[in-house]
TIMARFI-572282 format. One line per field, with one value per residue (C-alpha): x, y, z; residue in one letter; residue number from 1. Coordinates in steps of 0.25 Angstrom, whole numbers, plus 5000, padded with zeros to 4 digits. Layout:
xx = X:...
yy = Y:...
zz = Z:...
aa = A:...
i = NUM:...
This chain:
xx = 5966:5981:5978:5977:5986:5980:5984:5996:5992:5982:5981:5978:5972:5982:5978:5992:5992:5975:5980:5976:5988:5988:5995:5999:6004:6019:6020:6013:6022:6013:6015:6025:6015:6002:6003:5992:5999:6009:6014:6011:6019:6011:6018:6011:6008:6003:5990:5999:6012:6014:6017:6026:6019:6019:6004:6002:5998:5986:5988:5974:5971:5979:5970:5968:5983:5986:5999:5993:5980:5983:6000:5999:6008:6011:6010:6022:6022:6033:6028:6016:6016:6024:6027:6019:6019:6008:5999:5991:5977:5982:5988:5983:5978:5985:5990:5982:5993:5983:5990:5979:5988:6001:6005:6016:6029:6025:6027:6020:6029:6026:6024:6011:6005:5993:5995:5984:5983:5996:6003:6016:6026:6039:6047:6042:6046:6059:6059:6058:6067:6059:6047:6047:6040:6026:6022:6023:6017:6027:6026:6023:6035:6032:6032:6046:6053:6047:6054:6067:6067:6066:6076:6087:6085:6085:6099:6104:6101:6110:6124:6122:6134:6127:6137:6128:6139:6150:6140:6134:6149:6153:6139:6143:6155:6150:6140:6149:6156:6163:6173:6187
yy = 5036:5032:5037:5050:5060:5065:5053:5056:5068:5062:5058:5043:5035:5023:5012:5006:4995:4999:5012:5026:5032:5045:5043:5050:5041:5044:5037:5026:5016:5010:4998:5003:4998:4997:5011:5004:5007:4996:5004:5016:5023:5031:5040:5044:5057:5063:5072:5084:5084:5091:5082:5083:5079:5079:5087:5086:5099:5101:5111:5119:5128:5123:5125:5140:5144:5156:5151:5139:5146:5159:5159:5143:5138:5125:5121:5113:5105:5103:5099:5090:5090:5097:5093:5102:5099:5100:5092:5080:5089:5099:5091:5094:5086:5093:5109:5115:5124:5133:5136:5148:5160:5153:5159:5156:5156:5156:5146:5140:5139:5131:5144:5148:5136:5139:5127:5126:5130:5121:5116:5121:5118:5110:5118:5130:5129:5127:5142:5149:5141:5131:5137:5126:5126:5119:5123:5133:5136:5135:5138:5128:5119:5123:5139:5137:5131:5141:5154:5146:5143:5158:5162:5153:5157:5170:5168:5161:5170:5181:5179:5169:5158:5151:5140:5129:5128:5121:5112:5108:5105:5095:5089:5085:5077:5071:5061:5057:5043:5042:5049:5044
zz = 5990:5986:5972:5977:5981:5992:5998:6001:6010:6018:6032:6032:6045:6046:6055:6060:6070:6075:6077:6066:6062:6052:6041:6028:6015:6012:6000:5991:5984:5971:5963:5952:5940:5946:5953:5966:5981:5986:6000:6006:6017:6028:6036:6050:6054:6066:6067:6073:6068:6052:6042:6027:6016:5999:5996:5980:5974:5963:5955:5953:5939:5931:5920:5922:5926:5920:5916:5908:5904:5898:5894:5892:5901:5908:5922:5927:5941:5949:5962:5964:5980:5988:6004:6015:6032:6040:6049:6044:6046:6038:6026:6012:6003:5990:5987:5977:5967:5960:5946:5943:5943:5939:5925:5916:5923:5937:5946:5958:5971:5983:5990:5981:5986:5997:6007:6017:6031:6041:6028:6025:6011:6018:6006:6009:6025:6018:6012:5998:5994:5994:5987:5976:5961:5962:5948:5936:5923:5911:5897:5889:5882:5869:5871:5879:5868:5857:5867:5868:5853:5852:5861:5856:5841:5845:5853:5841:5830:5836:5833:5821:5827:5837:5839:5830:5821:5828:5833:5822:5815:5828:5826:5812:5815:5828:5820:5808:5815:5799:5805:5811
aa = X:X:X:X:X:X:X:X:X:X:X:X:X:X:X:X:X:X:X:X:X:X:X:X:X:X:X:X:X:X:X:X:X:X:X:X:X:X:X:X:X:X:X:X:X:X:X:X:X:X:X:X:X:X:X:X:X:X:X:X:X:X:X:X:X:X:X:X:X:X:X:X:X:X:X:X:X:X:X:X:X:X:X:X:X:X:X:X:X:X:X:X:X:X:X:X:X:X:X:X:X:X:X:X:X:X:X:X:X:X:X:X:X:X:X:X:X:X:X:X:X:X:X:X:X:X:X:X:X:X:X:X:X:X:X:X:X:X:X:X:X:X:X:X:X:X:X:X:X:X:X:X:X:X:X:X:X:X:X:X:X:X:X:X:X:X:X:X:X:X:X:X:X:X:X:X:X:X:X:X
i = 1:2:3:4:5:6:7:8:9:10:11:12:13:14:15:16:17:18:19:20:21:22:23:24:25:26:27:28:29:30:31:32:33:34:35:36:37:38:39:40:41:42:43:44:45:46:47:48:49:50:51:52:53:54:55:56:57:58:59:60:61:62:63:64:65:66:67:68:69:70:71:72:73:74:75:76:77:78:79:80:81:82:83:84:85:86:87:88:89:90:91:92:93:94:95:96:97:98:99:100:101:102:103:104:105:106:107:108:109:110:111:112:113:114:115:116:117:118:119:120:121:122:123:124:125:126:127:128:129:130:131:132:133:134:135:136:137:138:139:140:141:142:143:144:145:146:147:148:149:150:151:152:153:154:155:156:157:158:159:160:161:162:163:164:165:166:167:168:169:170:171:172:173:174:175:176:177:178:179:180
């Protein structure tokens, strides 16, 4: 069950002292070169008071997102969980983040993900300004080096002095060392 990520957002049945507790892992210290559990820290909740905790997101098609499929794009990540609140009963398991429609250039906000019924994004009851990046599709590394290359020749072909020179003068004396 530790190997799993779901772990981390499931209701456990602790026994403390002959007495059932609920109970959700907080965090799971591992041995640093074997990677097996060493300590975990539980944190009790109650059945009927809402609770804050890191879901992990799965992002779904991304094989057939347009933005990938038809203009060759990449999809980049830059949230893997995010934290909602809601009661125990109602505590998902992971968010699915479908990338489908997501074409080139787009990005998926926090807002775009459906949350089920009684869970709420703790950014997101922070306002719009909050509304953070979960993912996008971005051109590939290659494609954006070859448009750069193209718009800086294109800049430096204008005016035919575009400051190399003096550079490349300073460069030459910089190296000699022979010099006193």
């Amino acid at each position: 069950m530790l190997e799993n990520e779901a772990c981390f957002s499931s209701i456990l049945e602790v026994q403390v002292g002959g007495e059932t507790e609920n109970a959700i892992i907080k965090d799971i210290q591992r041995h640093p070169a074997k990677g097996f559990p060493m300590h975990a820290d539980f944190l009790r909740i109650r059945m009927d008071q809402a609770i804050k905790v890191n879901v992990p997101l799965h992002f779904i098609n991304e094989e057939q997102c347009t933005g990938v499929k038809l203009d060759g794009g990449m999809i980049q990540k830059q949230a893997t969980d995010i934290e909602v609140q809601c009661l125990p009963k109602d505590l998902p398991e992971y968010l699915e983040v479908d990338m489908l429609e997501v074409g080139l250039g787009q990005i998926v906000h926090l807002s775009d993900i459906t949350l089920p019924e009684g869970v709420i994004s703790t950014a997101l009851e922070q306002g719009e300004d909050h509304d953070l990046t979960v993912a996008s599709v971005v051109a590939p590394r290659a494609a954006k080096e070859g448009a750069e290359d193209g718009e800086s020749s294109g800049e430096t072909d204008g005016d035919g002095d575009s400051g190399d020179g003096a550079q490349a003068a300073s460069s030459d004396d910089a190296g000699d060392g022979d010099k006193d």
